[in-house]
C-alpha positions as CSV (number, residue, x, y, z in Angstrom):
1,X,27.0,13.3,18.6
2,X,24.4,10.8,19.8
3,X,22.0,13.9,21.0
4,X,22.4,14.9,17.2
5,X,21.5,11.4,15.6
6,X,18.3,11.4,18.4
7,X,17.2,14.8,17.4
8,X,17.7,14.4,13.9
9,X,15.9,11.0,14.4
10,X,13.0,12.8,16.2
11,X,12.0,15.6,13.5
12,X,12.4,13.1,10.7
13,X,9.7,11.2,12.6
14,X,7.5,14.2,13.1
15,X,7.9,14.6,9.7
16,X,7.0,11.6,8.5
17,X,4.0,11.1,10.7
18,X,3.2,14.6,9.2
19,X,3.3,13.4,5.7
20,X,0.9,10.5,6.6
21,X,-1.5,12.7,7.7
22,X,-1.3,15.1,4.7
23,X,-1.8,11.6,3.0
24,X,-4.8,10.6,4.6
25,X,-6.5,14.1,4.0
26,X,-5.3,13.6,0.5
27,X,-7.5,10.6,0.6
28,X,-11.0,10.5,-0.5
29,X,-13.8,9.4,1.5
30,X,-14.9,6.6,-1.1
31,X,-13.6,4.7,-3.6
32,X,-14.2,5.7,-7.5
33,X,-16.0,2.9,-9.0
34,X,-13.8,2.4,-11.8
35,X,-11.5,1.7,-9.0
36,X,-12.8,-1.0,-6.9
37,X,-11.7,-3.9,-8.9
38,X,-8.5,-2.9,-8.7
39,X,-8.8,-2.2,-5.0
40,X,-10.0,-5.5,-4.1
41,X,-7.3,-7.4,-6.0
42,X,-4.9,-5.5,-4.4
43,X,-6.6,-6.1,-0.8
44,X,-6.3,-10.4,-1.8
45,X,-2.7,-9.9,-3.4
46,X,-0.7,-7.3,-2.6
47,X,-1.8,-5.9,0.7
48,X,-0.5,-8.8,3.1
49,X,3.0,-7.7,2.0
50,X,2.7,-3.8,1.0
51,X,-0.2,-2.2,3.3
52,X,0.5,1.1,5.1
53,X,2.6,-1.1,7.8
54,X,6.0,-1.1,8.5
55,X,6.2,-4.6,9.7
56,X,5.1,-6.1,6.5
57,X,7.8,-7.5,4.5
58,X,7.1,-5.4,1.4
59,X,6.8,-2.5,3.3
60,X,9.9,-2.7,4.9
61,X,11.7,-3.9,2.1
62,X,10.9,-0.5,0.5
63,X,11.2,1.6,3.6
64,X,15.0,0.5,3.8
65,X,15.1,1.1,-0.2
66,X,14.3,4.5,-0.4
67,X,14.9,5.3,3.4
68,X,12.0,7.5,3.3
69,X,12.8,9.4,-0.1
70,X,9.4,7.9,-0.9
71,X,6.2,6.4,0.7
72,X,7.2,2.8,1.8
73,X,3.6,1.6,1.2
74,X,2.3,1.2,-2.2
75,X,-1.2,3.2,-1.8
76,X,1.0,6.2,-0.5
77,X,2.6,6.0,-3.3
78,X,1.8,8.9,-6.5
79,X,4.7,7.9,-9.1
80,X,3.5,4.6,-10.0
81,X,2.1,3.8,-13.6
82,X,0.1,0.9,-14.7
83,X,2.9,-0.5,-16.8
84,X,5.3,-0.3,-14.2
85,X,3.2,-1.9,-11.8
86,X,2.4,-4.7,-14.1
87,X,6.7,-5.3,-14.7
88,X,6.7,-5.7,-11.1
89,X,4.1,-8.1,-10.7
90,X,5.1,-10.4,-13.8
91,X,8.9,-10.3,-12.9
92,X,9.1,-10.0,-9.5
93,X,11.7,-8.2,-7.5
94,X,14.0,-9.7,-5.1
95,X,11.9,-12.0,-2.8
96,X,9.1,-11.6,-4.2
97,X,8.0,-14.0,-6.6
98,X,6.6,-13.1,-9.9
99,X,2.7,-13.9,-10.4
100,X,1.5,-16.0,-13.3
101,X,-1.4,-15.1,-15.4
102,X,-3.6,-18.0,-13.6
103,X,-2.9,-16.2,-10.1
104,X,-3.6,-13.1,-11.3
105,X,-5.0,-12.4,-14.9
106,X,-3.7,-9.4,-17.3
107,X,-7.4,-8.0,-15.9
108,X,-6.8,-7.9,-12.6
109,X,-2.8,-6.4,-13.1
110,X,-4.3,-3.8,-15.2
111,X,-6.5,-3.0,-12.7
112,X,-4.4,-2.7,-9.6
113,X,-2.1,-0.9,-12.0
114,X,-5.1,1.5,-12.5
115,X,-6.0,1.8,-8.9
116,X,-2.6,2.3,-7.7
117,X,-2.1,5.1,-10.3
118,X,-5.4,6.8,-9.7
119,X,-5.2,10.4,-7.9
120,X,-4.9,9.7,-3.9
121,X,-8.7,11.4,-3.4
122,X,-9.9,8.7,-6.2
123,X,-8.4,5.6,-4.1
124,X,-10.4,6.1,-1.0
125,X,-9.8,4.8,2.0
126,X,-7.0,2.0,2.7
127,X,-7.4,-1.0,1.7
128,X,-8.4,-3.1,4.9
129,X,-6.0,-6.1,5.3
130,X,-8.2,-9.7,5.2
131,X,-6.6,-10.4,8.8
132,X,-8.5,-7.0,10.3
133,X,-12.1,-7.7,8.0
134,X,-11.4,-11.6,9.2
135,X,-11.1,-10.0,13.2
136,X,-14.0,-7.6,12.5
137,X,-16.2,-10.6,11.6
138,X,-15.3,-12.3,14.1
139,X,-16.0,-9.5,17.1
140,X,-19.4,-8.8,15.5
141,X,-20.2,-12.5,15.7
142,X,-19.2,-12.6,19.1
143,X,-21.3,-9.3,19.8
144,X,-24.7,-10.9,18.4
């Protein structure tokens, strides 16, 4: 019974690292312009808790929802609408706290709710986490 829980564990990993590279070719090269807003304020407020990481409390948080029904992180994400996205950040959802209009304005919402809505080959690349920019800084101080 255990060799059956391991092999079933292996091809739903397969799988899954399958998907994310059907996701990243799905991806475009650049960002669309009418994007980028939305991309950074995503970068500054969402990413530290939903990048494309599973140790990120977000992430995990939906990983264990929808136990892979669905992308865990929200860029891999295709069903989400601006509205929804804006409920989320207003209310909040079990730890995490709802944002106030003078964290994050009804600009800035609508605009992550645009970029996270946007066609995967319109989003670009990931958005890089400020702790990896931060590092890359830092190395290419170092390297001068």
């Amino acid at each position: 019974m255990r060799r059956i829980a391991l092999s079933i564990g292996a091809v739903l990993a397969v799988l899954a690292a399958a998907d994310a590279g059907a996701q990243e070719a799905a991806r475009g090269e650049k960002t669309a312009p009418h994007l980028e807003e939305g991309k950074e304020a995503f970068k500054v407020w969402c990413s530290p808790c939903h990048a494309p990481n599973p140790r990120l409390a977000g992430t995990l948080a939906l990983q264990t929802k929808y136990e892979g029904r669905i992308p865990a992180a929200l860029e891999d994400r295709t069903d989400l609408t601006p509205a929804l996205v804006e409920y989320f950040v207003r209310n909040g959802v079990a730890w995490m706290a709802p944002f106030r209009p003078t964290e994050l304005s009804d600009a800035q919402v609508a605009a992550i709710g645009a970029y996270l809505s946007a066609p995967l080959e319109e989003r670009g690349p990931y958005a890089p986490l400020l702790a990896d920019e931060m590092m890359a800084l830092r190395e290419k101080e170092k390297s001068r």
